[in-house]
Structures are given as structure tokens and as C-alpha cells.
C-alpha positions in Angstrom: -8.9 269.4 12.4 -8.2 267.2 9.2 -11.3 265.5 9.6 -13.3 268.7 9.8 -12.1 270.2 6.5 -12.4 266.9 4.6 -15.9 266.4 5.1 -16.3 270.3 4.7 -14.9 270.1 2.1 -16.6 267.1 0.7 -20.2 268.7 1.3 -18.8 272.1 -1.0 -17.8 269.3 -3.7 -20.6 266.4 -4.2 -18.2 263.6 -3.6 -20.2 261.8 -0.4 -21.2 258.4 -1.1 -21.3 255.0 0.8 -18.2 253.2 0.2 -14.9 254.3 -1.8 -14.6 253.3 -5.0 -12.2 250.5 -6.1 -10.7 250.7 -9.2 -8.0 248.2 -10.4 -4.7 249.9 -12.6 -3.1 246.9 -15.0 0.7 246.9 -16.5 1.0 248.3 -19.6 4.4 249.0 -20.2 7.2 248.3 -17.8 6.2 249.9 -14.4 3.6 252.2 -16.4 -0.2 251.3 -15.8 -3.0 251.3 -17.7 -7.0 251.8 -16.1 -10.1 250.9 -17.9 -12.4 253.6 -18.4 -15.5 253.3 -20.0 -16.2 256.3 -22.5 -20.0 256.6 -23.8 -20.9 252.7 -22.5 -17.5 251.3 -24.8 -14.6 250.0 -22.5 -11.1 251.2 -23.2 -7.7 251.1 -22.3 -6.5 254.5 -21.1 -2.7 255.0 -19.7 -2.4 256.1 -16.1 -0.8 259.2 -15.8 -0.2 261.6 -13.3 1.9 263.8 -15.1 -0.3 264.0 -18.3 -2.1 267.0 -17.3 -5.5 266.7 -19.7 -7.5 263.6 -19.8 -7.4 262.9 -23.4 -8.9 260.4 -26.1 -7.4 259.4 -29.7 -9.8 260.7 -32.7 -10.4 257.1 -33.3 -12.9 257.6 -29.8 -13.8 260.7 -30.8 -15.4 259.6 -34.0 -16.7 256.5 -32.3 -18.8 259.0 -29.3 -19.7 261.0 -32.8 -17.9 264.0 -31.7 -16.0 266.5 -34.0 -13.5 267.9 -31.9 -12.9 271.5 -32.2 -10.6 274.5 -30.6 -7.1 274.3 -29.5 -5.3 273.5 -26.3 -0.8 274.0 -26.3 1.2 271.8 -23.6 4.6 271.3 -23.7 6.3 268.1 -22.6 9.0 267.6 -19.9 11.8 268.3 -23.0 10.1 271.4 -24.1 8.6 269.7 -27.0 5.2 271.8 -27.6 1.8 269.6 -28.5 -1.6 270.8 -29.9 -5.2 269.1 -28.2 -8.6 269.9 -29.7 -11.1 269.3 -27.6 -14.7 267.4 -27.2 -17.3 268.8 -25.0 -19.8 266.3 -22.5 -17.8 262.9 -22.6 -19.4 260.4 -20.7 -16.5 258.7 -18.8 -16.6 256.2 -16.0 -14.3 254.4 -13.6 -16.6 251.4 -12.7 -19.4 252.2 -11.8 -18.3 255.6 -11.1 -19.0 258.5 -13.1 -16.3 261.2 -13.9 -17.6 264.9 -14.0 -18.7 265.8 -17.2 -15.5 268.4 -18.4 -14.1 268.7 -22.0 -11.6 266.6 -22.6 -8.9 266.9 -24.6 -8.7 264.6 -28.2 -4.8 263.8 -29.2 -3.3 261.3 -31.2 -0.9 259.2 -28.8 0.4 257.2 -32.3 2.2 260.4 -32.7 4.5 260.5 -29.9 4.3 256.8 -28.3 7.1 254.3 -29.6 6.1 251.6 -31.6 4.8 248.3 -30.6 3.3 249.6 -27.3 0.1 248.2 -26.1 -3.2 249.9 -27.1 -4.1 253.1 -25.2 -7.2 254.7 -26.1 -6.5 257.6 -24.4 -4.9 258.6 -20.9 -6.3 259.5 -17.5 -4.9 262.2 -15.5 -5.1 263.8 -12.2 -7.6 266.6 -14.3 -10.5 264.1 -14.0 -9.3 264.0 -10.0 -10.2 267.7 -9.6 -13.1 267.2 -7.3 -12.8 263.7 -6.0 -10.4 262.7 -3.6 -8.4 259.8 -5.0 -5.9 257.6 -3.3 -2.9 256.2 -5.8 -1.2 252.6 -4.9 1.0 252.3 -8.1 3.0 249.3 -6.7 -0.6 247.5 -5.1 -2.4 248.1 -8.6 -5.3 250.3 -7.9 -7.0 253.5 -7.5 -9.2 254.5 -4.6 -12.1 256.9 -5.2 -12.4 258.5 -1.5 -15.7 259.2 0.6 -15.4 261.9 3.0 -15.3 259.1 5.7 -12.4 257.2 4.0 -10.7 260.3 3.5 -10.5 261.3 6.8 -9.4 257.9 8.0 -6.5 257.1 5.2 -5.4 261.1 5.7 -4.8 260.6 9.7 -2.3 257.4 9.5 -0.4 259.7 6.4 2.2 262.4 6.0 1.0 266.1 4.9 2.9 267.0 1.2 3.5 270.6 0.1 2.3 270.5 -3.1 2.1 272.9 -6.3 -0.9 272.0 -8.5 -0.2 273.5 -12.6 -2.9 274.5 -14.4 -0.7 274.6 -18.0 -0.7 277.7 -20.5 -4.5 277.5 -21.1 -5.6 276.9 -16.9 -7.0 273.8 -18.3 -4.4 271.0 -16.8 -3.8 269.2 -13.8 -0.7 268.1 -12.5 0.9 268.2 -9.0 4.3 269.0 -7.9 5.8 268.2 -4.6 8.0 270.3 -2.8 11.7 269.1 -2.2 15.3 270.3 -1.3 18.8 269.6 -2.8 21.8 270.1 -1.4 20.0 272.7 1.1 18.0 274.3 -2.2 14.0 274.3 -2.7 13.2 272.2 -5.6 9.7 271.3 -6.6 9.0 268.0 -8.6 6.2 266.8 -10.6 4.8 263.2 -9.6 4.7 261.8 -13.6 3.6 258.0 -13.5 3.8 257.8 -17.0 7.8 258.4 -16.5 9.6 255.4 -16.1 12.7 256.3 -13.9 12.9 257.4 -10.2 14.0 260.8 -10.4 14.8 263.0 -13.6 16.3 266.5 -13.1 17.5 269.1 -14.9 21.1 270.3 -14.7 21.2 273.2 -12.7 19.6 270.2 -10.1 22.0 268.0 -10.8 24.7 270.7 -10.0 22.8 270.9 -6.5 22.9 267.2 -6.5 26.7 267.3 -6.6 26.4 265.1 -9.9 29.3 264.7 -11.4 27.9 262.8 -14.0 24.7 262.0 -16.4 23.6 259.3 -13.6 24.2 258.9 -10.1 22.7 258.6 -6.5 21.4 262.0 -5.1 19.2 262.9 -1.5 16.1 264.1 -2.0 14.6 265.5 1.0 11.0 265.5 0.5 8.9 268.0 2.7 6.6 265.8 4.5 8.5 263.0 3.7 12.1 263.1 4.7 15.7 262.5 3.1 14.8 259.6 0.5 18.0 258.7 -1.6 17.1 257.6 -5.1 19.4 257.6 -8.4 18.7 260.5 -10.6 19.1 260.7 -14.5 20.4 264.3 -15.5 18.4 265.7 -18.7 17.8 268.8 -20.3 13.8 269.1 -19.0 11.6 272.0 -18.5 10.7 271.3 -15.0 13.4 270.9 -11.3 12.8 267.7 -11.9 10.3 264.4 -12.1 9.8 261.6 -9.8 8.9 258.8 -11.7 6.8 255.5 -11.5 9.9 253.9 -9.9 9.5 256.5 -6.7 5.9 256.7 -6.9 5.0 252.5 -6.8 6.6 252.7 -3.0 4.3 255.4 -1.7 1.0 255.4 -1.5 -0.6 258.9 -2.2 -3.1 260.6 -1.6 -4.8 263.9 -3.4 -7.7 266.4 -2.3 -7.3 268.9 -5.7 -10.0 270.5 -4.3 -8.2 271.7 -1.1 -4.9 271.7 -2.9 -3.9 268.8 -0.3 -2.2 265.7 -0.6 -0.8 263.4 1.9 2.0 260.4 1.3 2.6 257.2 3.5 5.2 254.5 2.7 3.5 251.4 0.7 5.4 248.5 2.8 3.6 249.9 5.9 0.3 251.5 4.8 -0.8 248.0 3.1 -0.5 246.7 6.3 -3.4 248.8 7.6 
């Protein structure tokens, strides 16, 4: 039955082709990765992040593709902290020799929130530009997979179904995904961030769940679709149940149809083996 509403799924999108698409993610800064993506013919470094919710470029791109960004987007980050996009229209972007669909994206000036002394980021790449292609993430193996419907299919069956939540932000304009969860016997849900450093962040009425007693400590996560998984968790003040980080995320690999709201997860150690 899986395979059936792949493909079907595939013809109602456009995303049939040959082969799946390879694309290789580089360290940027501690576990965090960075993917090259080529905007108007120009290569540039754009961070890897799953939590981002908008694909974004700096104004110094912007001016460079000759846009003049306009309108207003508002996001919030995972302290509550509220940030303004504007927004260019018809971006050429590309992953390879793969081309991204053709959406707005958003224009933001990393500068303003990144600490200094980071490598260059030109922009970041989120799950938004993932909307209608199946993508596969392998965070500890260093790459991205753009899916077929055949590949798909294939990958999906050797994999474990997720229960996801996928946000749409203030404006219906983002894309993030949330996976559902239980602590201490309570439903949770808890956005995949790869731009997040740790291996689980959660906020305190979690870490009250959690039985933690302090602002760190080791808590069991049991992941729908997944099972118990016991990670240490960082208590902080955060808008959201809580984040698993790029810590958690480099020993799965994971899998995302946005399009059918599906996603599917596999241990890394034993789905490289494949």
C-alpha cells in the first residue's frame, strides 16, 4: 500500500525522474551543515536547516539576483524572539543539477542574529523548498537525497512510519515538521531543528514530565514510530515541547513526503548498511 500512494502521489506532484538526486551537506559549525545551492547560476553557501522554516537569502544575494525585496513575513524563534523577512519573488535556486520550485523566498540578514566569527552562510535551506519533493536527510553520512517515486518506495519499506505535525508559521508560508513523542506517559510533539546543536531541548513544563530535577539531565523520549530513545535534555524557556537537535538527528536517517504529510525514520548504523 506504501508503494501505491508514493507513486500516486508522485504523478499529482511532478517529482518522477530517473535517478535520485545526490546532494552532498558540508560542516559548517560544530554538528551544523551547510549545502551549496546555486541561486541565479552563483554558488553559495546556505546553512542546513530543518527547523528554519523559510528558505531565505541575505540582501547581499538579493541585490546580486537584482531583486528589491518587498512585503513582510513575522516568525518567532524557539525563545520567543520575533523576526521580520521581506520577500523576493522567482529565485532561481538549485541543488546540483536539480532545480528547486520557483516559490518566494524569504530575504533576512543572518549577520543580525548569527554569533560572530561563523563561517559564511549566504542564506539557509529549509524543509519549505522540500514541499513537493521527497527528500531523504543523512545528517551524520553528509548528504541529502532528492527521491524518485521508485527510490521512495524502496527507502520508505526498510523504515519506520513517524507521526508528524508539519507548521505553516503565522503567515502559512513556513515549513517545519514536528514529530510526535511521549514523556513520562504525556503526548509531546517536537520539532526536528538541525540548525540546533544539542540533542533534545525542552521547555519546563517537559522537563517537569521528564522528572528533571535540574537544568540538564538524562530523560526517555519515546518517539511514536520509533520507540523509548534516552537522550540528555537541556531545560530552557522555548516556545515549542521541545527540539531534537542535530545531535539526535545525525543517528537517524529521515525521510520526508511534505506532500502527503509523511515521513519515515530508520537508525543510521543500520540503514547505511543497505
Amino acid at each position: 500500500m506504501t508503494s501505491i500512494l508514493v507513486v500516486l502521489v508522485a504523478l499529482a506532484t511532478g517529482w518522477r525522474a530517473a535517478v535520485p538526486a545526490v546532494v552532498p551537506l558540508s560542516p559548517w559549525a560544530g554538528l551544523l551543515r551547510s549545502v551549496t545551492v546555486t541561486v541565479d547560476g552563483t554558488a553559495h553557501p546556505f546553512i542546513f536547516d530543518t527547523g528554519g522554516g523559510q528558505t531565505v537569502i541575505t540582501p547581499e544575494v538579493a541585490a546580486a539576483v537584482g531583486c528589491t525585496p518587498y512585503g513582510r513575513a513575522i516568525g518567532f524563534r524557539m525563545s520567543g524572539e520575533r523576526v521580520e523577512f521581506e520577500y523576493c519573488d522567482n529565485v532561481a535556486l538549485r541543488l546540483g543539477q536539480v532545480a528547486l520550485a520557483r516559490e518566494p523566498v524569504g530575504v533576512f540578514d543572518l549577520k543580525s542574529i548569527l554569533p560572530a566569527g561563523l563561517p559564511r552562510a549566504d542564506g539557509v535551506l529549509s524543509l519549505r523548498s522540500f514541499r513537493d519533493r521527497p527528500v531523504t536527510i543523512e545528517l551524520g553520512a553528509g548528504r541529502l537525497t532528492l527521491e524518485t517515486a521508485d527510490s521512495l518506495a524502496a527507502r520508505v519499506r526498510r523504515m519506520r512510519p513517524l507521526t508528524i505535525r508539519i507548521a505553516t508559521g503565522p503567515s502559512g508560508a513556513e515549513t517545519t515538521v514536528y514529530v510526535a513523542a511521549r514523556v513520562g506517559g504525556r503526548r509531546v510533539w517536537l520539532l526536528l531543528d538541525s540548525g540546533n546543536g544539542d540533542p533534545a531541548l525542552v521547555a519546563p513544563h517537559v522537563a517537569a514530565m521528564a522528572g528533571l530535577k535540574g537544568a540538564e539531565g538524562d530523560a526517555v523520549i519515546q518517539i511514536d514510530g520509533v520507540g523509548p530513545v534516552q537522550l540528555p535534555i537541556r531545560q530552557l524557556p522555548i516556545i515549542y515541547d521541545g527540539v531534537l537537535g542535530a545531535r539526535f538527528i545525525q543517528d537517524w536517517i529521515l525521510t520526508f513526503d511534505l506532500a502527503s504529510a509523511r515521513a519515515w525514520a530508520a537508525p543510521a548504523n543500520r540503514a547505511s548498511r543497505k
